[in-house]
C-alpha positions in Angstrom: -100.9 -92.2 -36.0 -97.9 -92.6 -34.1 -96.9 -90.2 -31.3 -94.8 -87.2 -31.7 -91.3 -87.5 -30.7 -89.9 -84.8 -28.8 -86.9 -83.0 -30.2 -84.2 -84.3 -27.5 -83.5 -88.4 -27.7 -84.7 -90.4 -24.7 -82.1 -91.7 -22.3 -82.5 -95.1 -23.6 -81.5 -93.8 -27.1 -78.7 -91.6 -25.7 -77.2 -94.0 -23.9 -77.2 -96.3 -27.4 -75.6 -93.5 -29.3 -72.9 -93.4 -26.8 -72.1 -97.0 -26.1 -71.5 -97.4 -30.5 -69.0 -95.7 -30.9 -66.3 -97.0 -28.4 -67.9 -100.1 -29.0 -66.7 -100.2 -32.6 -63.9 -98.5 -31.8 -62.5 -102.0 -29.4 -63.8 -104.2 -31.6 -60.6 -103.8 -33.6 -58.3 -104.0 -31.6 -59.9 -106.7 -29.1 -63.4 -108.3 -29.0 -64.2 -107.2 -25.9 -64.4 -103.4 -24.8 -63.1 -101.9 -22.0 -64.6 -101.2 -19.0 -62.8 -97.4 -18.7 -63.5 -96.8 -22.5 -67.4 -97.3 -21.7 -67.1 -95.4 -18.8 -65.5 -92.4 -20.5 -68.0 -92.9 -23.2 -70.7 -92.6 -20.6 -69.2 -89.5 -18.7 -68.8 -88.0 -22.5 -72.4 -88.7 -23.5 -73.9 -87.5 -20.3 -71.7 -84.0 -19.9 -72.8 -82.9 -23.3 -76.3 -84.4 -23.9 -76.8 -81.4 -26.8 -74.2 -82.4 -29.0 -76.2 -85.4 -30.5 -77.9 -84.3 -33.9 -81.9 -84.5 -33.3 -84.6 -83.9 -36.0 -87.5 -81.4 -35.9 -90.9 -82.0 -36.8 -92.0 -79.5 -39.7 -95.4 -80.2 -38.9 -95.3 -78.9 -35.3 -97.2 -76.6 -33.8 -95.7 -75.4 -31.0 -94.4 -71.9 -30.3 -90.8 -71.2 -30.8 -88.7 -70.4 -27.6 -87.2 -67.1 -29.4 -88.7 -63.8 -28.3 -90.8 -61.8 -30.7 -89.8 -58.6 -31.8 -92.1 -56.5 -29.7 -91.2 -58.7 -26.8 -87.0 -57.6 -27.1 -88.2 -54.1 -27.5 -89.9 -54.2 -25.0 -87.0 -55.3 -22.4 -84.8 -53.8 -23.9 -86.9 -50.1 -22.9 -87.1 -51.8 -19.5 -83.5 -52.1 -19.1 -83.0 -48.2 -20.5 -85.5 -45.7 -19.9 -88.0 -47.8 -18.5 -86.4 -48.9 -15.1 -88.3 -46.3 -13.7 -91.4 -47.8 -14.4 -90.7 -51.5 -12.8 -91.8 -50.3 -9.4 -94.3 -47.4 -7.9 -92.5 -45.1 -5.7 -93.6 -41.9 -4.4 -97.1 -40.7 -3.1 -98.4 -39.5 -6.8 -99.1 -41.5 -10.2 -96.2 -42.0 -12.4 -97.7 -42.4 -16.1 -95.8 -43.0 -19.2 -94.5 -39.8 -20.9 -97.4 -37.8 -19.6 -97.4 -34.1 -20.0 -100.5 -33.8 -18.1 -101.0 -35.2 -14.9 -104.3 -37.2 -15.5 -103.3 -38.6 -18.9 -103.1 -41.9 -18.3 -101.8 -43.1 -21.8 -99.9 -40.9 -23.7 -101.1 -41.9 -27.3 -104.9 -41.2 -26.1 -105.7 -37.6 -25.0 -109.0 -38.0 -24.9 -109.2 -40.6 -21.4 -108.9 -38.4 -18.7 -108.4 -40.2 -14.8 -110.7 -38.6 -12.2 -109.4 -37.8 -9.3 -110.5 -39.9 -6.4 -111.2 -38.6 -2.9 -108.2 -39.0 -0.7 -108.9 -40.8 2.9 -108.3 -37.6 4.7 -110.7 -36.3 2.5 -112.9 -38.6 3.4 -112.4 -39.1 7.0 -113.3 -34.8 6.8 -116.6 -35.9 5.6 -117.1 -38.5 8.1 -116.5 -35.7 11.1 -118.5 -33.1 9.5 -121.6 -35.2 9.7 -121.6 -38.0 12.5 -118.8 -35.5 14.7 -120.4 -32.2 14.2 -124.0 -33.3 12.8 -124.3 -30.8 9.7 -127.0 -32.0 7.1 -125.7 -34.0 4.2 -126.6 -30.9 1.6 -125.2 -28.7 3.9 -121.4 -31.0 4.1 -122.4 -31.6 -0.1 -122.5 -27.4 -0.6 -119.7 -27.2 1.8 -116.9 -29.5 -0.3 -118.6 -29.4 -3.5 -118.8 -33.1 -3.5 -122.4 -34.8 -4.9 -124.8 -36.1 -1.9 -125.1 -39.2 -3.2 -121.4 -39.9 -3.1 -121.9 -38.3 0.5 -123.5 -40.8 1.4 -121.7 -43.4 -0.1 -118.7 -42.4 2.0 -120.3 -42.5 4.9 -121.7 -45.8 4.5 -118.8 -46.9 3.4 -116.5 -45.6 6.4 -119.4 -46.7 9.2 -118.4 -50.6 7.7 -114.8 -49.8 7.9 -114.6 -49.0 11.5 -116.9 -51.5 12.2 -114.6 -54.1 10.8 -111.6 -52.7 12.5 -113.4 -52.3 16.1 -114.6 -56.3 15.6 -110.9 -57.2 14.0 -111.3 -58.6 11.2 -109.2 -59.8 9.0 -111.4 -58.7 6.0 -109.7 -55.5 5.2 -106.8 -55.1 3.1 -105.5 -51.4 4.2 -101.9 -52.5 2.6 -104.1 -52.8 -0.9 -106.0 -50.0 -0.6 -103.1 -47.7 0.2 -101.0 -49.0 -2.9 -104.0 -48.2 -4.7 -104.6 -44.8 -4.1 -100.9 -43.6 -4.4 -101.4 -44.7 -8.1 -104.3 -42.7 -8.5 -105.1 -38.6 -8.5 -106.5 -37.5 -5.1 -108.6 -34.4 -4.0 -108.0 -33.2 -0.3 -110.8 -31.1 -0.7 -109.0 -28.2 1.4 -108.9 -24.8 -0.1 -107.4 -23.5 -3.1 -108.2 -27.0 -4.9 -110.1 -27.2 -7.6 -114.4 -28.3 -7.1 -114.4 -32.0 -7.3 -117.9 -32.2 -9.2 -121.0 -30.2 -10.3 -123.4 -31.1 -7.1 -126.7 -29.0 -8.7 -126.8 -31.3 -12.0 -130.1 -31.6 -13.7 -131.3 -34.1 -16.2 -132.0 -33.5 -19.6 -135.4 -35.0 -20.2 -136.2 -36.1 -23.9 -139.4 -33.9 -24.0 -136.9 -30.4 -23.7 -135.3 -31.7 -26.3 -137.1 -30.3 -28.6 -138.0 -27.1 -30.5 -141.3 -25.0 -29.5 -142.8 -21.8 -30.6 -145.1 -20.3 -27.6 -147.2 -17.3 -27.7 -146.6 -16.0 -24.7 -148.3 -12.2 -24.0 -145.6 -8.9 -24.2 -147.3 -7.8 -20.9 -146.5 -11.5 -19.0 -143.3 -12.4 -17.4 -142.1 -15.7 -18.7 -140.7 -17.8 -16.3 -138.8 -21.0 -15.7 -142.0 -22.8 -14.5 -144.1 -21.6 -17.8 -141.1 -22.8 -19.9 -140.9 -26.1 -18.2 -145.1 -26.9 -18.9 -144.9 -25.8 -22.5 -142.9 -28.6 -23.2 -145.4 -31.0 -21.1 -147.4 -30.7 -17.7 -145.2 -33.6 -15.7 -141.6 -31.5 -16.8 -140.4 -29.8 -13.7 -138.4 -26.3 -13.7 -134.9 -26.6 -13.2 -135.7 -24.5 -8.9 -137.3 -28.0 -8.2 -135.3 -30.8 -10.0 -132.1 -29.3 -8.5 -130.5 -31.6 -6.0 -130.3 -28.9 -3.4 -132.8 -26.0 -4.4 -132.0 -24.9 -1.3 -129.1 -23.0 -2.8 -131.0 -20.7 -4.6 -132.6 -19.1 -1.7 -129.5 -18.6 -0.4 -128.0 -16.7 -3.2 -131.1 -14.1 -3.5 -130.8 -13.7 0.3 -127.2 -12.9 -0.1 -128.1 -10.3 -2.9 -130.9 -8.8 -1.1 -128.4 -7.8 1.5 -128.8 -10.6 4.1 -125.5 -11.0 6.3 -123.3 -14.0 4.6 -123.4 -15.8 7.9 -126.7 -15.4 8.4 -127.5 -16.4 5.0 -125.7 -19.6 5.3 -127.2 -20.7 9.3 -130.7 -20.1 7.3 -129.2 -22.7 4.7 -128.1 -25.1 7.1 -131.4 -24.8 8.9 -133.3 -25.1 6.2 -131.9 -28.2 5.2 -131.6 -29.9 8.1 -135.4 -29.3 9.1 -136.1 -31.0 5.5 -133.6 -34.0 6.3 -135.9 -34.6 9.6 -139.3 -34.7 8.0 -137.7 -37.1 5.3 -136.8 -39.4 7.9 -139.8 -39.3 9.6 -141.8 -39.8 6.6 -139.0 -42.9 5.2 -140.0 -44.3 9.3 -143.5 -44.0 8.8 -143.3 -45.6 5.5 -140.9 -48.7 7.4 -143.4 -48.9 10.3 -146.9 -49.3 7.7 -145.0 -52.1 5.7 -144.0 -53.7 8.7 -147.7 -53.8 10.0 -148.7 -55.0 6.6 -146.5 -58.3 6.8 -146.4 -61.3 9.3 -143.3 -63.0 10.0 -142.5 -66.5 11.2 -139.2 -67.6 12.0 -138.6 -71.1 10.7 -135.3 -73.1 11.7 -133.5 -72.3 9.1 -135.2 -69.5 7.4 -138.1 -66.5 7.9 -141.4 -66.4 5.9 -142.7 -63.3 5.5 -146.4 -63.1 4.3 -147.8 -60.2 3.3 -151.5 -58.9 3.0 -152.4 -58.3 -0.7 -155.4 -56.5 -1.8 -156.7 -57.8 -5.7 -158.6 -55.0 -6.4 -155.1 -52.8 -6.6 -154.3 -54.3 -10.0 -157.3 -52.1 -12.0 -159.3 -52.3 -14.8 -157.4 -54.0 -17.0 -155.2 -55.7 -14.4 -151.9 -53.7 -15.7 -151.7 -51.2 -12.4 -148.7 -50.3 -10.9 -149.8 -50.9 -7.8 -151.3 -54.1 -8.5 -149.4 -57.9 -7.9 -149.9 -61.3 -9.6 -150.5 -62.7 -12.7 -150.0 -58.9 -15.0 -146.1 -59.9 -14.5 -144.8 -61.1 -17.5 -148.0 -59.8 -19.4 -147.3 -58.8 -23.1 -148.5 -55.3 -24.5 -151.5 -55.4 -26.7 -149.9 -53.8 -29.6 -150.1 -57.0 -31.7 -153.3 -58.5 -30.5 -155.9 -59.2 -32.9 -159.7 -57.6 -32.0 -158.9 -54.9 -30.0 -159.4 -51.4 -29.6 -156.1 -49.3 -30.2 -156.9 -45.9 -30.2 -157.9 -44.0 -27.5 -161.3 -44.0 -26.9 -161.8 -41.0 -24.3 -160.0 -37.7 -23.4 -159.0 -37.6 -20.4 
């Protein structure tokens, strides 16, 4: 198959079609042309290189230069209502004929943008525990902000002014600052809205469902009998809470207990648990690191650990246990076995 030709003549040919025609032309008056009749043939040629007729392949497949018609509506709203769209100014997000403020696209009510905590927000959370040393449920009750995202920031912030105390060139502030002035921010000062349910609870499959009980006029039906009718491992909602600690505040309040006092009890409270979890997470860091033996190579550590075979169980499918139960199918479709229970535990 020959190759395609492209839709403009080479030079070669263009310079052909040029030199014809005065060519022609001088060969009836004289046989030989001109030298300035060539030249102004050139000049001609080479001014307007357009002018020469070209043919198209119909079998190409190549777009077509023209705009579509979204495309020239779509500039043409740029150049009207839409110029003030071409560039973010201002300290607050600028959507696209939003009525509400987080309503991102105006043709889908039902995407909501989350507001985002701001960096004084932040930097509010990073003083309230490393500055003034309050317990992370206590700064979680205090803003209404979820501990794990507490501690999120916080880790987050301790590598940030890490990197800026080393220098290093790793942090884009100018990014991050264009960034957040496109998104919603919470201050978290007063008068604002809270910023996210922090006493959550998960809906486990088991409370799902429906149950009659016969539960005794005379007995007072509690939370924690609720929670083991539907099974003996489902917790009451006083202990799955993220800080149950709030509850005992509230009855203390009710009971009559000064506010202030009510609250130091809180923060107490929680900050006495905080220290026992840390010594119980060292504890935990000291007996694995007793349990492994470490040799520094050149280029790399081994770490060897001791590894007891009786951990794996009866049937080798423990928890606890290591080696060869990885990977291990279930039994369900295993021919010769026993699949019913055999014993009531």
């Amino acid at each position: 198959m020959p190759p395609r030709l492209s839709s403009s003549l080479c030079q070669q040919q263009q310079l052909l079609a040029c030199l014809e025609a005065p060519l022609s032309s001088s060969l009836l008056g004289s046989r030989r042309p001109t030298i300035a009749a060539a030249a102004a043939s050139l000049q001609q040629c080479f001014s307007h290189p357009t002018t020469t007729t070209t043919q198209k392949s119909s079998f190409s497949t190549s777009q077509p230069l023209e705009r579509t018609r979204p495309q020239i509506r779509f500039h043409n709203w740029l150049k009207k209502s839409g110029k003030n769209h071409l560039r973010h100014d201002g300290d607050r997000p600028k959507y696209l004929y939003g009525e509400r403020p987080d309503q991102p696209f105006p043709l889908n009510e039902h995407f909501i943008s989350e507001p985002v905590l701001s960096d004084d927000a932040r930097q509010r959370i990073w003083d309230a525990v490393m500055v003034d040393g309050l317990p992370l449920k206590a700064v979680s009750a205090q803003f209404s902000v979820d501990v794990r995202r507490i501690a999120a920031v916080l880790r987050l912030l301790k590598i940030q002014k890490r990197q800026e105390a080393t220098g290093s060139p790793f942090i884009a502030r100018p990014y991050a600052k264009t960034i957040m002035k496109m998104l919603p921010r919470a201050h978290l000062v007063r008068g604002e809205q809270p910023f996210e349910p922090i006493n959550e609870i998960h809906v486990h499959s088991f409370t799902t469902q429906q149950i009659f009980e016969p539960v005794s006029e005379t007995r007072q039906f509690t939370r924690a009998d609720a929670a083991k009718a539907f099974g003996e491992h489902i917790l009451p909602p006083d202990v799955k809470l993220r800080i149950p600690e709030l509850i005992d505040l509230q009855k203390a309040i009710q009971k009559g207990v000064d506010p202030a006092q009510a609250e130091q009890d809180f923060i107490d409270k929680v900050a006495d648990h905080e220290r026992r979890f840390a010594r119980r997470q060292q504890s935990l860091q000291r007996k694995e690191a007793d349990n492994k033996i470490h040799f520094q190579a050149k280029r790399c550590e081994f770490r060897f650990e001791k590894i007891n075979v009786d951990t794996v169980g009866k049937d080798g499918r423990a928890r606890g246990g290591v080696g060869w139960r990885y990977g291990v199918p279930h039994n369900d479709r295993r021919r010769g076995l026993i699949k019913i229970p055999t014993s009531v535990e």
